[in-house]
C-alpha angles and dihedrals in degrees: 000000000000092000090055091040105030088164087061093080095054102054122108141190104255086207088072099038099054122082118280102258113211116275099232100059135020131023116342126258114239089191092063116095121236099243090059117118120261115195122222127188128222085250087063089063086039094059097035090051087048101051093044104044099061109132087005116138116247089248096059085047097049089053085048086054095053095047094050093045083052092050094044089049100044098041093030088219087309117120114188133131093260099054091043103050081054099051086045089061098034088058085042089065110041121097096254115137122252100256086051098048086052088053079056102073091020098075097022082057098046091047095046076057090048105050084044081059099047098043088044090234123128102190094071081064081062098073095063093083073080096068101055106145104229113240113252124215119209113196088219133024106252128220124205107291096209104094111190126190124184093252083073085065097040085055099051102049084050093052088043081054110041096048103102094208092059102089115233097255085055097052089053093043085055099047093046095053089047095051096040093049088050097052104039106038088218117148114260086240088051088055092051099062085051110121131207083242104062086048087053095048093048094043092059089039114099108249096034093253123167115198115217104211118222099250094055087056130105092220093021097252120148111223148150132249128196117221121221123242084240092066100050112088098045080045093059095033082051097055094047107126093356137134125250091228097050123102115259098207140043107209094165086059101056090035086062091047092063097044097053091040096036110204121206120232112239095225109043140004113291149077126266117263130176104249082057086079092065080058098051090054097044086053100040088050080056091052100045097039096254094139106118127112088276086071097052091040090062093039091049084229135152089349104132099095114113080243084073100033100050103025125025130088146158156182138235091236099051096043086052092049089054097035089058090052100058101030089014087105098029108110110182096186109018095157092060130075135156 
């Protein structure tokens, strides 16, 4: 071959006889080995952040924040295989929950991808075979461990009405919101978009129907929720002189309220919190048989199959219908009225 092709031997790759550029801009170097440091600014995590939170909820930015202000501290803006198969292990090891550590890697991965993109260097996108989040076995399938009863709910509304310091209106604005929360399974942000003209207009609707708009929903699905016999009448004493684009509730409040009068939960160890009400009513629908596709229609729950996309449908007469004959006898707090 070579005496045939004596030219052969002279030929050389171009990639390996120019200069090294440098990695972080510019065209990649073959010669560099994976494990070399790549540098990132602040402003990196500030236009990525930008440019991928669009739409988001506040909630979903606020938990990018905090990874990216636990990226920036721990690297110092220095990506390499030694500092990330110790942060690997460092975020391993706190006490973070499952689901968090997973939004861990999720967005440092998405944003090592990203700076690879911008920077038009491929070989920064290698270094996330350092981020790979370690399988975990579990010996048994858990359920949730927060088990929640409704004497949890009667509890806390007699605590809310028998503290002295907590001003009558209060008292009522707080009642209202539990009860509301655990008949309805709705998520405590949902609740919070909620405005004192979509209750007026429910409560003069027949059946009593409210319609949760897509924008004030969690996975931006419209959808109707009954409301129970029991909520009528603090819903009507709570729109009186009030604006239609007011808010109709105040979920931070009462949030606050709990936090500062902690109340234990009945059947495990633990304080009441608000997101504990989508539970109750998740639980409770268990208990009384109300598990068909009506429940997870008013929760907005599991409903991302193409089942539920392409085919299902319903009316407000017919989920309050279902809905009354499951809940229609549960009364969470018979002994207060306004």
């Amino acid at each position: 071959m070579g005496k045939l092709y004596p030219e052969l031997k002279l030929r050389r790759n171009p990639l390996f006889e120019c200069p090294s550029p440098d990695l972080n801009r510019g065209q990649p170097d073959l010669q560099r080995p994976i494990w070399a440091s790549f540098e990132f600014k602040e402003q990196d995590l500030k236009d990525f952040t930008a440019l991928n939170t669009i739409g988001r909820c506040k909630g979903t930015i606020r938990v990018i924040d905090q990874v990216f202000d636990y990226l920036m501290d721990y690297t110092q803006g220095i990506l390499n295989k030694k500092i990330l198969i110790a942060m690997n292990t460092d975020i391993m090891q706190n006490k973070y929950s499952y689901s968090s550590k997973k939004k861990f890697y999720q967005y440092i991965c998405k944003f090592i991808r990203y700076l690879a993109e911008s920077r038009d260097n491929p070989m920064i996108s290698a270094l996330v075979m350092y981020m790979r989040m370690p399988k975990v076995r579990r010996e048994i399938k858990l359920m949730t461990p927060r088990i929640m009863v409704t004497e949890d709910v009667q509890e806390a509304i007699a605590k809310i009405h028998s503290n002295p310091l907590v001003q009558d209106d209060r008292k009522r604005h707080y009642t209202g919101l539990l009860l509301f929360l655990a008949y309805s399974g709705q998520r405590p942000t949902t609740v919070s978009r909620l405005t004192v003209g979509q209750f007026r207009k429910a409560l003069a609707a027949n059946p009593n129907v409210l319609i949760v708009e897509s924008w004030q929903d969690k996975i931006r699905m419209a959808h109707y929720v009954p409301l129970h016999p029991v909520l009528i009448p603090y819903l009507t004493d709570m729109i009186k002189d009030r604006a239609n684009s007011e808010r109709m509730f105040s979920t931070f409040g009462l949030q606050t309220y709990l936090v500062r009068h902690p109340m234990p939960l009945h059947k495990i160890q633990g304080t009441l919190d608000l997101k504990d009400m989508r539970k109750l009513f998740e639980q409770k629908s268990d208990e009384l048989g109300f598990t068909d596709a009506n429940k997870n229609y008013i929760m907005s729950h599991g409903v991302s199959s193409i089942n539920w996309t392409s085919y299902k449908a319903f009316l407000p007469e017919n989920i309050y219908r279902v809905y009354m004959k499951y809940w229609g006898n549960v009364k969470i707090c018979p002994s207060l009225s306004l």
